[in-house]
C-alpha positions as CSV (number, residue, x, y, z in Angstrom):
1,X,-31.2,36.3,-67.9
2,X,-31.8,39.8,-67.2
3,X,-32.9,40.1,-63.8
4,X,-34.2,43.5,-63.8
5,X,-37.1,42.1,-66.3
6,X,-38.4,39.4,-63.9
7,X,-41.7,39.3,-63.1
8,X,-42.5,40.6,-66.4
9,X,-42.0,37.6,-69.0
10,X,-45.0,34.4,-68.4
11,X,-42.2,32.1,-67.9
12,X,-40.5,33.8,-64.6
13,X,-40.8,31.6,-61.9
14,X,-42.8,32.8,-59.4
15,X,-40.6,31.9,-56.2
16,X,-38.5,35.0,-57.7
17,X,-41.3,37.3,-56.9
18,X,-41.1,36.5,-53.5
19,X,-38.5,38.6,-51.4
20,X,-37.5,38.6,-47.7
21,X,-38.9,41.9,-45.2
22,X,-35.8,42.5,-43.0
23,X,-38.4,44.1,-40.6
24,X,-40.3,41.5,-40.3
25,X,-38.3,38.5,-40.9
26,X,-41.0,37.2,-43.7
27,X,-41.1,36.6,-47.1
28,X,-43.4,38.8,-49.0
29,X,-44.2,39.0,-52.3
30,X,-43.2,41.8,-54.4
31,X,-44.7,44.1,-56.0
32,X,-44.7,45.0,-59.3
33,X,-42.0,46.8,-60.7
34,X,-39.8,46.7,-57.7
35,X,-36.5,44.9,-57.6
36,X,-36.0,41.8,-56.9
37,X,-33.1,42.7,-54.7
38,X,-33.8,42.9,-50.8
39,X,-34.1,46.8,-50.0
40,X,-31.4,47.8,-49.0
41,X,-31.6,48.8,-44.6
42,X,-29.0,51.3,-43.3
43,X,-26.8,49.8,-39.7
44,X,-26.0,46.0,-38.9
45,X,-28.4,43.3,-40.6
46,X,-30.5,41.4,-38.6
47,X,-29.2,38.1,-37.6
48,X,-32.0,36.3,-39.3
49,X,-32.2,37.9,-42.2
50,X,-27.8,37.2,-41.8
51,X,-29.1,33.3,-42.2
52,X,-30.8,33.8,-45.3
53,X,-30.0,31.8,-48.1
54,X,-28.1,34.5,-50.6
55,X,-28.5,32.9,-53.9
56,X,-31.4,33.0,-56.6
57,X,-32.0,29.0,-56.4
58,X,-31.6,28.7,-52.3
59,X,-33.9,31.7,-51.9
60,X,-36.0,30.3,-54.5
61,X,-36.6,26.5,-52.5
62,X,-36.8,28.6,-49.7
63,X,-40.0,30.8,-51.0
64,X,-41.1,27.2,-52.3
65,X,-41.3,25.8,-48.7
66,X,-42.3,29.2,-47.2
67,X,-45.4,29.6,-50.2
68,X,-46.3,26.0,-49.0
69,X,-46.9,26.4,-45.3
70,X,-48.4,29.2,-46.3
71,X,-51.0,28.2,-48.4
72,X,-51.7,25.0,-46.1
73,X,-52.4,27.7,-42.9
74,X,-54.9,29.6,-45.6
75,X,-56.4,26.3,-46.4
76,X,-56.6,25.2,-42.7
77,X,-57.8,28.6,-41.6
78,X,-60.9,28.5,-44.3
79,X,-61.7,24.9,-43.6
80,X,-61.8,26.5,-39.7
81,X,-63.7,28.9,-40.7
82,X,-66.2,27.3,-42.8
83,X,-67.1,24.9,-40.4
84,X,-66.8,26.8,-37.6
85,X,-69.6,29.0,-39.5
86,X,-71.7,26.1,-40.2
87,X,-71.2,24.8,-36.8
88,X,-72.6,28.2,-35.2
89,X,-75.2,28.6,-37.6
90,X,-76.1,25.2,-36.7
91,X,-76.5,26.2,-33.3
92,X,-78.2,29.5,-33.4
93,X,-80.7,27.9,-36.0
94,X,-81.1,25.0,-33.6
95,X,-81.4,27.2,-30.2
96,X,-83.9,29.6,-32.4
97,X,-85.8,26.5,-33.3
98,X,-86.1,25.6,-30.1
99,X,-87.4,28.4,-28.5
100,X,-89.8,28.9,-31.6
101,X,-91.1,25.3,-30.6
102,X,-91.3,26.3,-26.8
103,X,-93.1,29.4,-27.6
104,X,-95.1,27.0,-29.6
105,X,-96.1,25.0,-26.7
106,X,-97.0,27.7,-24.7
107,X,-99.2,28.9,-26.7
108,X,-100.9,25.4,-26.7
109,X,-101.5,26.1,-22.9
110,X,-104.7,27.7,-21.6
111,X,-104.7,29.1,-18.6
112,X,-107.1,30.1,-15.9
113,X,-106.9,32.8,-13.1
114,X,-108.0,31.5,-9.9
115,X,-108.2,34.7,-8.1
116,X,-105.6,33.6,-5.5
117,X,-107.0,30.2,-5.2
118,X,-103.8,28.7,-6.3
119,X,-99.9,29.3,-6.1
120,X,-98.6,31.7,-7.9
121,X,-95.2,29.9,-8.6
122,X,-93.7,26.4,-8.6
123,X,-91.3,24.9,-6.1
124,X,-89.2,22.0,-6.7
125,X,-88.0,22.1,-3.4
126,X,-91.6,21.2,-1.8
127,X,-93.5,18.7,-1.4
128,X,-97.2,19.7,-3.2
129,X,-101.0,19.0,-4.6
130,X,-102.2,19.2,-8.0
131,X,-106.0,19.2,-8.4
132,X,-106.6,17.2,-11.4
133,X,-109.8,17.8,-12.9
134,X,-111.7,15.8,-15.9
135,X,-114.7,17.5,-16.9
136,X,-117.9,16.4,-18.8
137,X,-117.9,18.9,-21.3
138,X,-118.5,17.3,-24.8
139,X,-115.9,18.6,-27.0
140,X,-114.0,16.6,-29.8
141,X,-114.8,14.5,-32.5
142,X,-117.0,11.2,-30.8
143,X,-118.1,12.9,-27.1
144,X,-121.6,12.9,-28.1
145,X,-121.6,9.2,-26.1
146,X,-120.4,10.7,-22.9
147,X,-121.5,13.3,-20.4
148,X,-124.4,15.6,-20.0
149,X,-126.3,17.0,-23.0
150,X,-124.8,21.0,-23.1
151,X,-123.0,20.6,-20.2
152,X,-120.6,23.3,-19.5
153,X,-118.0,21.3,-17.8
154,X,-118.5,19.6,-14.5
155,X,-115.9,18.3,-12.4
156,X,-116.6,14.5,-13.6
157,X,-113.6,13.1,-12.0
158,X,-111.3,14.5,-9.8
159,X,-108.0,13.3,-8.1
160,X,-106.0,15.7,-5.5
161,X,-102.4,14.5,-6.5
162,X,-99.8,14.5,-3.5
163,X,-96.5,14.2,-4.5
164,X,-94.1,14.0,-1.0
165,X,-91.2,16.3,-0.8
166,X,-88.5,13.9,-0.9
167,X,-90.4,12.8,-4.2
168,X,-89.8,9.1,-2.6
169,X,-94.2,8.8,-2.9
170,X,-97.3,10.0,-4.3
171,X,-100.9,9.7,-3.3
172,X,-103.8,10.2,-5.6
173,X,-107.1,10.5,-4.2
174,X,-109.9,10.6,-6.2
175,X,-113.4,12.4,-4.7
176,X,-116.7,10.5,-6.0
177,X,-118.4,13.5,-8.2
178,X,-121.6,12.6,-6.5
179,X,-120.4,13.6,-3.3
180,X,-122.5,15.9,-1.0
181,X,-120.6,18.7,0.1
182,X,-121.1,22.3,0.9
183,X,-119.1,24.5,-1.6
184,X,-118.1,27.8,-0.3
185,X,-118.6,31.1,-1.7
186,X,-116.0,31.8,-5.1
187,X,-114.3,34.7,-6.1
188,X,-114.3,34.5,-9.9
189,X,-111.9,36.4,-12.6
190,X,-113.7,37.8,-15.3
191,X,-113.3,38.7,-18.8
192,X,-113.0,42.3,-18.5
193,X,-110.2,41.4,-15.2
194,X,-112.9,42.3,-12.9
195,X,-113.5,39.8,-9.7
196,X,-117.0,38.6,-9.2
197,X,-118.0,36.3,-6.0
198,X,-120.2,33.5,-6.5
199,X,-122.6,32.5,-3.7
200,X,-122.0,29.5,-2.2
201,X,-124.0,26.3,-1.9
202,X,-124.5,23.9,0.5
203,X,-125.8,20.3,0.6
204,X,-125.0,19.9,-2.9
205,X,-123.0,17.5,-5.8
206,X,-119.6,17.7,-5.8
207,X,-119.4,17.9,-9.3
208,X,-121.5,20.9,-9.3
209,X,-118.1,22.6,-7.8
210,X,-117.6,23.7,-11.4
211,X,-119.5,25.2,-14.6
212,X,-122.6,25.5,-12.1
213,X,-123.4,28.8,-12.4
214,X,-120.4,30.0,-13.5
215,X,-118.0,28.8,-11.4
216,X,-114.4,28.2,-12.5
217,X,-111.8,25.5,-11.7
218,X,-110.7,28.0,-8.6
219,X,-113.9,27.1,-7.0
220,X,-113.0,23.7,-7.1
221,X,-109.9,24.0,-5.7
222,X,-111.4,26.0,-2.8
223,X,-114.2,23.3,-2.1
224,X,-111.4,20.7,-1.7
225,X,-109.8,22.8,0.5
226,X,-112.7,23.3,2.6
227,X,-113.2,19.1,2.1
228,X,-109.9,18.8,3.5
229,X,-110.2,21.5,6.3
230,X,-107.6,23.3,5.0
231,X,-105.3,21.2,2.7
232,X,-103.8,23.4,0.7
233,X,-104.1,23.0,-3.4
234,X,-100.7,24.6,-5.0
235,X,-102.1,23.7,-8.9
236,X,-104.5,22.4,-10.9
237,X,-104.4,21.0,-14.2
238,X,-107.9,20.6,-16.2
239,X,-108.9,18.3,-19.0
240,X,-112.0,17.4,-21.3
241,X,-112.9,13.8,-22.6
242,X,-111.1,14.4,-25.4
243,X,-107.8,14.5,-23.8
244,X,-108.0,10.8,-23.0
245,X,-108.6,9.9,-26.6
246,X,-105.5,12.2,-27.7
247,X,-103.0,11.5,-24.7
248,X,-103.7,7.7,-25.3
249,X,-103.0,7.8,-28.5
250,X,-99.8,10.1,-28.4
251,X,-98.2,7.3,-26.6
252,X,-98.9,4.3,-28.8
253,X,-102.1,3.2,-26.7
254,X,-101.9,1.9,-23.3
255,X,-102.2,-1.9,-21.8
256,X,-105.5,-2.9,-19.6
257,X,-107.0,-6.2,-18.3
258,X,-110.6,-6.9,-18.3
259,X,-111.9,-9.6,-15.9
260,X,-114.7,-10.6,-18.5
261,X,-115.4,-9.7,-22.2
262,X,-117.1,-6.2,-22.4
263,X,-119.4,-4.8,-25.4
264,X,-121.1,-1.8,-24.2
265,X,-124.2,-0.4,-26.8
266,X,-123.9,2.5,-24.0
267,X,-120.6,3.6,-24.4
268,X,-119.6,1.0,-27.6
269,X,-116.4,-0.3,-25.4
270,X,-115.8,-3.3,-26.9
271,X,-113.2,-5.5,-25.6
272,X,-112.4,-9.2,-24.8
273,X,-111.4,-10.8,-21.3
274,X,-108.0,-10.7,-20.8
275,X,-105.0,-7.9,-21.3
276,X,-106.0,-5.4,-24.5
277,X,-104.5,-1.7,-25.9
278,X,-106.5,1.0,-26.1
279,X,-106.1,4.3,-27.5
280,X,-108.8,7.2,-28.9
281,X,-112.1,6.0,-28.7
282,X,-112.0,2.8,-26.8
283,X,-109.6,4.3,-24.0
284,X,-112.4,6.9,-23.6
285,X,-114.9,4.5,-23.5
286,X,-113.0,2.4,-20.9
287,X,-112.9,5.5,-18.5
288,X,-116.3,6.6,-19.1
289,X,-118.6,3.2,-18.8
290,X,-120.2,2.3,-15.8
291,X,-122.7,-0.5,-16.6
292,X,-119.5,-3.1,-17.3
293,X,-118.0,-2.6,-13.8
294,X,-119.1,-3.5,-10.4
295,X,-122.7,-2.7,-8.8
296,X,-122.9,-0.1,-12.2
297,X,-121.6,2.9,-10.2
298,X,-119.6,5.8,-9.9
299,X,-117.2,4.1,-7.4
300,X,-116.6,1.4,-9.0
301,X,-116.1,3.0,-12.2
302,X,-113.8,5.4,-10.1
303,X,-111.7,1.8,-9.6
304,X,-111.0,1.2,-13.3
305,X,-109.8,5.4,-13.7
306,X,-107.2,4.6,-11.3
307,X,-106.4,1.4,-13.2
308,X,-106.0,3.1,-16.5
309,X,-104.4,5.7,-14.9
310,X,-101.9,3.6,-13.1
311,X,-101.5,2.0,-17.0
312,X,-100.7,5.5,-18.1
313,X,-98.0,6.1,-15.6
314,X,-96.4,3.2,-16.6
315,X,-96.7,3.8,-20.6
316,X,-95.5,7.6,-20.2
317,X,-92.4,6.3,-18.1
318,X,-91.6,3.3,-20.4
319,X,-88.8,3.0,-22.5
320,X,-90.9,3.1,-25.8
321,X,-91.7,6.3,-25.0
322,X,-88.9,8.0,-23.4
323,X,-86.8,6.8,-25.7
324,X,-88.4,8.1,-29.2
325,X,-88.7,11.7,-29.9
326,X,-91.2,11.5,-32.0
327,X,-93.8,10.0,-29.1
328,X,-92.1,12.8,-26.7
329,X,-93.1,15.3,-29.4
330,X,-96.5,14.4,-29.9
331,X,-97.0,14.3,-26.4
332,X,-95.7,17.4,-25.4
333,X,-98.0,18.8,-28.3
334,X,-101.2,16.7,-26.9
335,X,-100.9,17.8,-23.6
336,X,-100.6,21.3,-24.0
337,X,-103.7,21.2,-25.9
338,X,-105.5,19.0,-23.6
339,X,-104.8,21.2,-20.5
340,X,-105.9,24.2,-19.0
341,X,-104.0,25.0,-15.5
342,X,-103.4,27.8,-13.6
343,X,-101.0,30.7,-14.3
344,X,-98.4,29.5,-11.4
345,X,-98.0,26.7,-13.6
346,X,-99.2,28.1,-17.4
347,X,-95.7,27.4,-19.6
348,X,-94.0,24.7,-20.8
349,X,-90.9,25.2,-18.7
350,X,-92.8,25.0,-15.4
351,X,-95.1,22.6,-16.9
352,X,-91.6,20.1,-17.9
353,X,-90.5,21.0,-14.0
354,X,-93.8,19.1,-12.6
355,X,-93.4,16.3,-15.0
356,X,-89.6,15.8,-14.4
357,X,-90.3,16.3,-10.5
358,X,-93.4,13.1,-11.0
359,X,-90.9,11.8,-13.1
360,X,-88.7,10.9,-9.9
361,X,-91.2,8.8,-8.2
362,X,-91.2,5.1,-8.8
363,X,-95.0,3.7,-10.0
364,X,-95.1,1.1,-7.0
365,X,-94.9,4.0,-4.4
366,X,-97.9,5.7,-6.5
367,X,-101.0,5.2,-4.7
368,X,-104.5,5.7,-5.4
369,X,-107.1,5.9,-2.9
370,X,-110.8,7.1,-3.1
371,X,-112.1,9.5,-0.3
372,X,-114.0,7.4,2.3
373,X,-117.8,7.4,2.0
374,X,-121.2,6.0,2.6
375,X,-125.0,6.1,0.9
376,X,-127.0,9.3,1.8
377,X,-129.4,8.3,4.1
378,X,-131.5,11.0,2.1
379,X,-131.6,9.4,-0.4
380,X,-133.6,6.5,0.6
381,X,-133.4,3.2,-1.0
382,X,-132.0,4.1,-4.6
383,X,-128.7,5.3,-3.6
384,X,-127.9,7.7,-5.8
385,X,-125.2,10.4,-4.0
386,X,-122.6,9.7,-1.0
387,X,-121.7,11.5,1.7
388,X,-118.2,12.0,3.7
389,X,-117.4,8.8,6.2
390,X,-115.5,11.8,8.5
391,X,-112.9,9.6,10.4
392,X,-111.5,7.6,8.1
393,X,-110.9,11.1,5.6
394,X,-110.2,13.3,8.0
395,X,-107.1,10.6,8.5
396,X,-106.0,10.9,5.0
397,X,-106.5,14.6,4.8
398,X,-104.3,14.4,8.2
399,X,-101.6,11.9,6.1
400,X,-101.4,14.0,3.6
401,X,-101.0,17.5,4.9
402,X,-98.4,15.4,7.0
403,X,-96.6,14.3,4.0
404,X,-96.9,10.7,5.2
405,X,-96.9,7.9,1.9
406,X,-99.5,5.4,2.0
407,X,-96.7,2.8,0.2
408,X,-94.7,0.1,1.6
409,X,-91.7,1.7,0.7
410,X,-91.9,3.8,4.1
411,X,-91.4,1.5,6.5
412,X,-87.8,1.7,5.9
413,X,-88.7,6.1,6.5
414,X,-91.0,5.1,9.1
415,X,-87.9,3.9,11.3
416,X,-85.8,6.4,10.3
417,X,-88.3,9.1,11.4
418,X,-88.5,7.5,14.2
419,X,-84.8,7.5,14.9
420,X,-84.9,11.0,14.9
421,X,-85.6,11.0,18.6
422,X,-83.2,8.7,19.1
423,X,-79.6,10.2,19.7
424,X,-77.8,12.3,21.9
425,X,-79.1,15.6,23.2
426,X,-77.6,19.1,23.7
427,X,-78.3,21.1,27.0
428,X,-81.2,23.7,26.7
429,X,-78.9,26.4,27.3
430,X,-77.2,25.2,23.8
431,X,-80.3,25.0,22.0
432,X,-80.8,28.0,19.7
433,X,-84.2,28.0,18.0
434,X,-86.4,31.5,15.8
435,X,-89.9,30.8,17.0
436,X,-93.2,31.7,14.4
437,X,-97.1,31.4,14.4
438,X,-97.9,29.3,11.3
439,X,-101.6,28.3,12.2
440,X,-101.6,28.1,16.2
441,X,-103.4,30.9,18.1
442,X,-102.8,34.2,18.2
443,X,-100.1,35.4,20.5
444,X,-98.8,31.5,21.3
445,X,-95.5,32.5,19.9
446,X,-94.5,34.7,22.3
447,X,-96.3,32.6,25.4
448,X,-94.1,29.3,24.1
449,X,-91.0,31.9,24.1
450,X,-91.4,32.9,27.3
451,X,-92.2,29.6,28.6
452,X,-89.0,28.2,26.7
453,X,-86.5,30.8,27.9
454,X,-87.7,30.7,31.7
455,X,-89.1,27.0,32.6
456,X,-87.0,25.3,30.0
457,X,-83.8,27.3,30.1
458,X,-83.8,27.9,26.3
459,X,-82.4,31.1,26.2
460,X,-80.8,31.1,22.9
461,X,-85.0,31.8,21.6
462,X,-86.4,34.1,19.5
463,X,-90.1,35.1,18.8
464,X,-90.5,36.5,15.2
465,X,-94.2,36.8,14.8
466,X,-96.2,35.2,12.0
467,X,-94.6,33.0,9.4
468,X,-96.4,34.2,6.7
469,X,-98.1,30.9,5.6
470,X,-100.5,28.4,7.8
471,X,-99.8,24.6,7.9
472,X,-102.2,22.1,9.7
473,X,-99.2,20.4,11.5
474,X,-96.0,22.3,13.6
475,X,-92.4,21.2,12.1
476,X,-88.8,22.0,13.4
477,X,-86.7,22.2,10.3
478,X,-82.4,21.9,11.5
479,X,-79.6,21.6,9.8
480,X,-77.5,18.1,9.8
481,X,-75.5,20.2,13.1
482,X,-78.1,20.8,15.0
483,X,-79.4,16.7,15.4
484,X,-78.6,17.1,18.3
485,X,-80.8,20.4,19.9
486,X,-83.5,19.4,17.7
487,X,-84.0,16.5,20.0
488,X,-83.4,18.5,22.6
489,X,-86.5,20.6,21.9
490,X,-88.5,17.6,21.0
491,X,-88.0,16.5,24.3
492,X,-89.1,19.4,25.7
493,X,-92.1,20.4,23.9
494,X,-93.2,16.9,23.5
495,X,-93.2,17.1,19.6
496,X,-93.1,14.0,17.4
497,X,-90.8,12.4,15.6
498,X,-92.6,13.6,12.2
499,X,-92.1,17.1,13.1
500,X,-88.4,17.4,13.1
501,X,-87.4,18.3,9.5
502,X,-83.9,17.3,8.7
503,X,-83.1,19.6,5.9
504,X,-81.9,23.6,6.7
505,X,-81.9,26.6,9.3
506,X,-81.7,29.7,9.4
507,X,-79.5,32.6,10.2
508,X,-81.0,34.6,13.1
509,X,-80.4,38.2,14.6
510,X,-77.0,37.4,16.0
511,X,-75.8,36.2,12.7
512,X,-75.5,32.5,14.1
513,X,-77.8,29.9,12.7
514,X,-80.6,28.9,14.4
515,X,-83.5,26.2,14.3
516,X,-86.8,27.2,12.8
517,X,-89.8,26.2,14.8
518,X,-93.1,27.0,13.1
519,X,-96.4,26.4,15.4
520,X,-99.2,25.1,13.1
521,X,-102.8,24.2,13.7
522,X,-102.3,21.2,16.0
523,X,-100.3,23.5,18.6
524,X,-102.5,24.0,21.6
525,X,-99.5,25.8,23.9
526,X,-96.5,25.4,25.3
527,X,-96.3,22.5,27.8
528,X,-99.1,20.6,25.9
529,X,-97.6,17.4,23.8
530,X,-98.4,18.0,20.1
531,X,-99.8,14.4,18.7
532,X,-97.7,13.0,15.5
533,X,-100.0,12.3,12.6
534,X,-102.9,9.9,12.1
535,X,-102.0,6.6,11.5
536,X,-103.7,5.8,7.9
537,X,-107.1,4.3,7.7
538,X,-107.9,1.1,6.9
539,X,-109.4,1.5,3.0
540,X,-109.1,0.2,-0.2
541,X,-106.0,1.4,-2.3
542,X,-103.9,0.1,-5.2
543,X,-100.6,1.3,-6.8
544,X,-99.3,2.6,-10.1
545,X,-97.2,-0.4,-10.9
546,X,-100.3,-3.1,-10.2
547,X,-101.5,-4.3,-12.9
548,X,-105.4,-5.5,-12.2
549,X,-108.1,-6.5,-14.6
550,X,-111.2,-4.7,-14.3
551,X,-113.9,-6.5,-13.1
């Protein structure tokens, strides 16, 4: 054969075409028209290319193998890429959807500026109070039954949500809309961003807290506050009858108990004794009678909300719904809509952050509670509003400011709050402590410094002025270290057991860390035992994991 011509004739094998690169110790092929002989590379050959098979055939098998492995790594490499490809289109199409979805949501959300009435932020870290709100405004297909005739949106019901910082408890504690309170005077946002302050009211409904005259859900929060002498309200979230009809029915209804057969003509509920689902119309009609329950009034309809809502818990934490995205979906869609809250809390993310952190607590250590109160005398003999019964709330407004559970489950915290006190303790002089005003009178920082450093021997003190924030009741917060000179101070201040705050310090002017001792409200002076937090009042309460049939 004449081996200049390869490479020319259709029936040259191919392997021929294939010729080693003494530079780079490859076979390449060859292009056309050159020879088939290696080029020829002036000085000693490489000893690779020295190895080489010499002959036609041997180079031949070896361009064979060498053609093979090659074309398996360019098979490999586009199978790689291919689904490599797929794969991160996959997951830019999936991340895009998702953020399309949660840009979705948050457009669901309506929001309402409560002209500082509220937080502007969440906290996980924190315990905190949600204001929930249910209004009377007939919206939706079906709320003609319900509510007053062009109402624009009182608070109907309302429940001040407490969930405890170690997310161990909750309280929930509704406040009868026929309540006489005095509401106080309410900065409003409006339209055009402008603030406008609307007078305030006293001797009047409860309910009247909002829509009267204008007045948004930021004037409810501040009435609550004034209810609870200064609770503080982080949030609130806001809902109209129709929510119940959609959330109930996003999660595949929800399990009740009647204690007798029901059939309403008022409200059309219409349900036999004994354990029943309801969703849409019926679980609206559940919430909203009051001629099926009780005496016929709003406190004992109050009773059944908490029921339902205890039923809710329990159907929105079950495995039939946590479990299927589909129910997740149409409840994350249902509750957006439903929902208008403030703007600390007005997107999705922050809004999954307060579920997940109500997610943690268990339903038996939920508690609802109504406020405590009595007939108006004003009203004569057809009781028709209530008033406050002042020392059994003030208690729970004290319990709850306190972040003390109204469950069972904290008698097992109870002792171990007590324990606190109990312990070795470290010598004044070792006790290093940053001093603020958080709510105790002006200039009884400095006063408790001085009275620390030269009749206590706490020299290791520092007074640095107002905290910043008020709270009702004074805490010591410590690291796990510092056990010890937190008991210390206790000791010497007289403070109770629920003030010391396991948790963290703080670094102080030195650069060493120190304890943090913020004076609240309940701080008279230095020298003057502070009193540890009301013991809880003697009043009717259920928890989320109860199941009762409404009587």
């Amino acid at each position: 054969m004449d081996v200049p011509g390869r490479g020319h004739g259709d029936d040259i094998d191919p392997a021929d075409q294939w010729v080693l690169n003494p530079d780079t110790g490859e076979y390449e092929l060859r292009p056309p028209g050159a020879s088939a002989e290696p080029p020829t590379v002036p000085g000693p050959r490489p000893a690779r290319e020295a190895a080489e098979p010499a002959v036609p055939g041997a180079r031949r098998a070896a361009g064979r193998a060498q053609r093979k492995a090659k074309k398996k790594r360019s098979t490999g490499k586009r199978i790689l890429l291919w689904t490599g490809g797929t794969l991160a289109f996959v997951m830019v199409a999936g991340a895009a959807g998702v953020y399309l979805y949660l840009k979705h949501l948050d457009a669901n959300i309506t929001t309402t500026d409560t002209a500082g009435a509220t937080s502007d932020s969440f906290s996980k870290d924190k315990a905190f109070n949600i204001l929930v709100i249910g209004t009377d405004k007939r919206q939706g297909k079906g709320d003609s039954g319900y509510g007053d005739v062009g109402s624009v949106g009182h608070a109907d019901t309302t429940i001040l949500l407490h969930v405890a910082e170690d997310r161990s408890n909750a309280t929930a504690l509704s406040i009868p809309r026929d309540l006489i309170t005095d509401i106080p005077p309410c900065p409003t946002r409006q339209r055009d961003g402008s603030l406008k302050t609307i007078q305030g009211t006293q001797g009047i409904r409860f309910n009247t807290s909002l829509g009267q005259l204008g007045r948004d859900p930021g004037c409810t929060v501040r009435t609550v506050k004034k209810l609870g002498e200064g609770l503080k309200v982080d949030h609130f979230m806001m809902a109209d009858f129709n929510a119940v009809k959609t959330l109930t029915t996003a999660v595949g209804g929800v399990d009740v108990c009647l204690d007798h057969a029901v059939k309403d003509g008022k409200s059309h509920l219409d349900l036999p004794a004994g354990p029943s689902k309801i969703e849409g119309e019926q679980a609206l009609a559940f919430v909203r009678t009051r001629y099926s329950w009780g005496n016929f009034g709003d406190l004992d309809r109050i009773k059944v909300q908490q029921q339902f809502l205890g039923a809710l818990f329990r159907k929105m934490k079950s495995d039939s719904t946590l479990t299927s995205p589909g129910r997740l979906m149409d409840l994350a869609e249902t509750a957006t809509k439903a929902l208008t809250v403030d703007k600390g809390i007005g997107h999705i993310t922050t809004l999954k952050d307060v579920a997940m952190e109500l997610k943690k607590v268990p339903p038996k250590n939920i508690t609802f509670l109504t406020l405590p109160v009595r007939d108006n005398p004003a009203d004569g003999k057809i009781h028709k509003t209530v008033v406050e019964d002042v020392a059994p709330a003030r208690q729970i407004f004290a319990m709850i400011k306190d972040d003390v559970s109204f469950s069972e489950v904290k008698k097992r915290q109870k002792a171990q709050v007590a324990a606190r006190l109990k312990g070795p303790r470290s010598a004044p002089g070792d006790v290093r402590v940053d001093l603020y005003n958080a709510g105790a009178p002006g200039g009884t920082a400095q006063t408790t410094l001085a009275w620390l450093q030269t009749e206590k021997g706490v020299t290791k003190s520092s007074q640095l002025g107002n905290a910043g924030t008020t709270q009702a009741r004074t805490s010591l917060s410590y690291a796990p270290g510092q056990a010890a000179q937190a008991r210390e101070l206790a000791h010497l201040m007289g403070l109770p057991a629920s003030a010391l705050k396991p948790g963290r310090s703080e670094t102080n002017a030195q650069g060493l860390p120190a304890m943090v001792l913020r004076l609240g409200a309940d701080f008279k002076g230095p020298g003057i035992p502070v009193t540890g937090p009301a013991k809880g009042p003697d009043v009717q309460r259920q928890t989320a994991d109860q199941v009762k049939c409404a009587s």
